[in-house]
C-alpha positions, 0 to 999 in steps of 0.5 A: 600490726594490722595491715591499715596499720602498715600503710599507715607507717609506709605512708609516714616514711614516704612521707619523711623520705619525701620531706628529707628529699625536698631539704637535700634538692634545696640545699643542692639549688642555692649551692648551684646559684652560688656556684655560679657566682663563684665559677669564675674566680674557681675557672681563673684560679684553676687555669693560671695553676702551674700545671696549666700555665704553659697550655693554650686553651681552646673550645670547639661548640658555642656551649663549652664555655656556659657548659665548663661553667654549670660544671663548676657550679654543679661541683660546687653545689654537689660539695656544698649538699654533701653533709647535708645529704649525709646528715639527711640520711642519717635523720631519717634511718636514725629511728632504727638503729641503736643509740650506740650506732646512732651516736657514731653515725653522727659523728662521722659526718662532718669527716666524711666532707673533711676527708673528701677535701683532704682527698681533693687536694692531694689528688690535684696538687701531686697526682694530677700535675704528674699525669698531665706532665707525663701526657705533655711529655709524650705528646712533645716526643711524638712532635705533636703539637699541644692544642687542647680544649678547655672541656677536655682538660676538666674532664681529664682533671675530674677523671683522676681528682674525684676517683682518688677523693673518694678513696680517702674515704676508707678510713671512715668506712671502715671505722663506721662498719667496724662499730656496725660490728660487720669488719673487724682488724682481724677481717681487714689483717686477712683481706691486707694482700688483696687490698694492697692489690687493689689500691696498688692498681688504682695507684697504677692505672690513675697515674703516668706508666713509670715507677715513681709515679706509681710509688708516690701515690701508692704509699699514701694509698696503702698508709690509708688502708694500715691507717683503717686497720687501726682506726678499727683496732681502736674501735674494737677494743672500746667495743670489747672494753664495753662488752665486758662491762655488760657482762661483769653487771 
């Protein structure tokens, strides 16, 4: 390849990473509009949830309520893009991989958004209620009084739902890298003491400083992990199962 024939070919791929990006800027636009038309039964829904019945909410700029808004709506919208932008990506890197790693790409797409919901809602309705109570807790057995401003409750909210979303997301990961050939069970089997180390610090520093706590969300975390190491285990195998079928052609 002479080197006009290389600028011809990044001049191509910028101009495909350029379409991709357009795509995934429009897509992320409409969901924010739409976010904004759905901000506010979201706003209602999440302040008259058991968690927040007993606070009164307060705002302490002019800007916090439009800002709580355009959070929303931005949460929303960032939901929305999600498998698109993941689908983007997988278009535009897909001519360089192998139809093997292509078809597996694709297939993880949609779970990636399922598991991030799922990751969502366990983080709001059990992780977040006991580290509110627990804050709440401490704050009445200091004899303070409770006022807060609605832009802190989200904030404290997004702090611990998104971080542990995210981790739900491991099992996903794994299998993907796994068919990628770059884990294997027997890597992850090794690497189980320090990653039970690990999800048992995210369990520990995400929740309140007491046992029950710690254990509630920490098993889930762990079963993840194991839940991982079998999804690769199966991954293997087919992997194993075709190689000697290769082989034995």
């Amino acid at each position: 390849m002479n080197k006009l024939e290389k600028e011809m070919s990044l001049l191509d791929h910028l101009t495909e990473l350029r379409r991709r990006l357009i795509i995934i800027i429009a897509v992320l636009f409409l969901g924010m509009v739409l976010g904004l038309f759905v901000a506010q039964p979201v706003y209602q829904y999440l302040v008259s949830a058991e968690t927040a019945r007993h606070l009164v909410f307060h705002v302490f700029s002019f800007w916090d309520g439009i800002g709580l808004y355009m959070k929303i709506a931005m949460i929303v919208a960032l939901a929305l893009t999600l498998p698109c932008a993941l689908f983007q990506l997988w278009a535009f890197v897909s001519p360089g991989l192998l139809p093997k790693e292509r078809r597996a790409a694709l297939r993880y797409i949609p779970f990636v958004f399922l598991m991030f919901m799922i990751g969502v809602l366990f983080a709001y309705y059990i992780v977040f209620p006991m580290a509110l109570t627990f804050t709440s807790q401490v704050t009445r057995s200091m004899g303070l009084e409770e006022t807060y401003g609605v832009v802190q409750y989200f904030t404290f909210m997004s702090n611990i739902v998104f971080p542990v979303a995210a981790l739900f997301e491991l099992p996903l990961i794994i299998m993907f890298l796994t068919t990628l050939r770059i884990l294997s069970p027997a890597l992850l089997r090794k690497m189980r003491r320090i990653a039970y180390f690990v999800l048992v610090f995210i369990a520990v520093v995400v929740t309140p400083p007491d046992f029950i706590s710690d254990i509630l969300v920490a098993i889930p975390l762990l079963g993840l992990y194991e839940l991982s190491v079998f999804l690769s285990s199966i991954v293997y195998r087919k992997q194993q199962a075709s190689d000697r079928e290769k082989l034995e052609e």
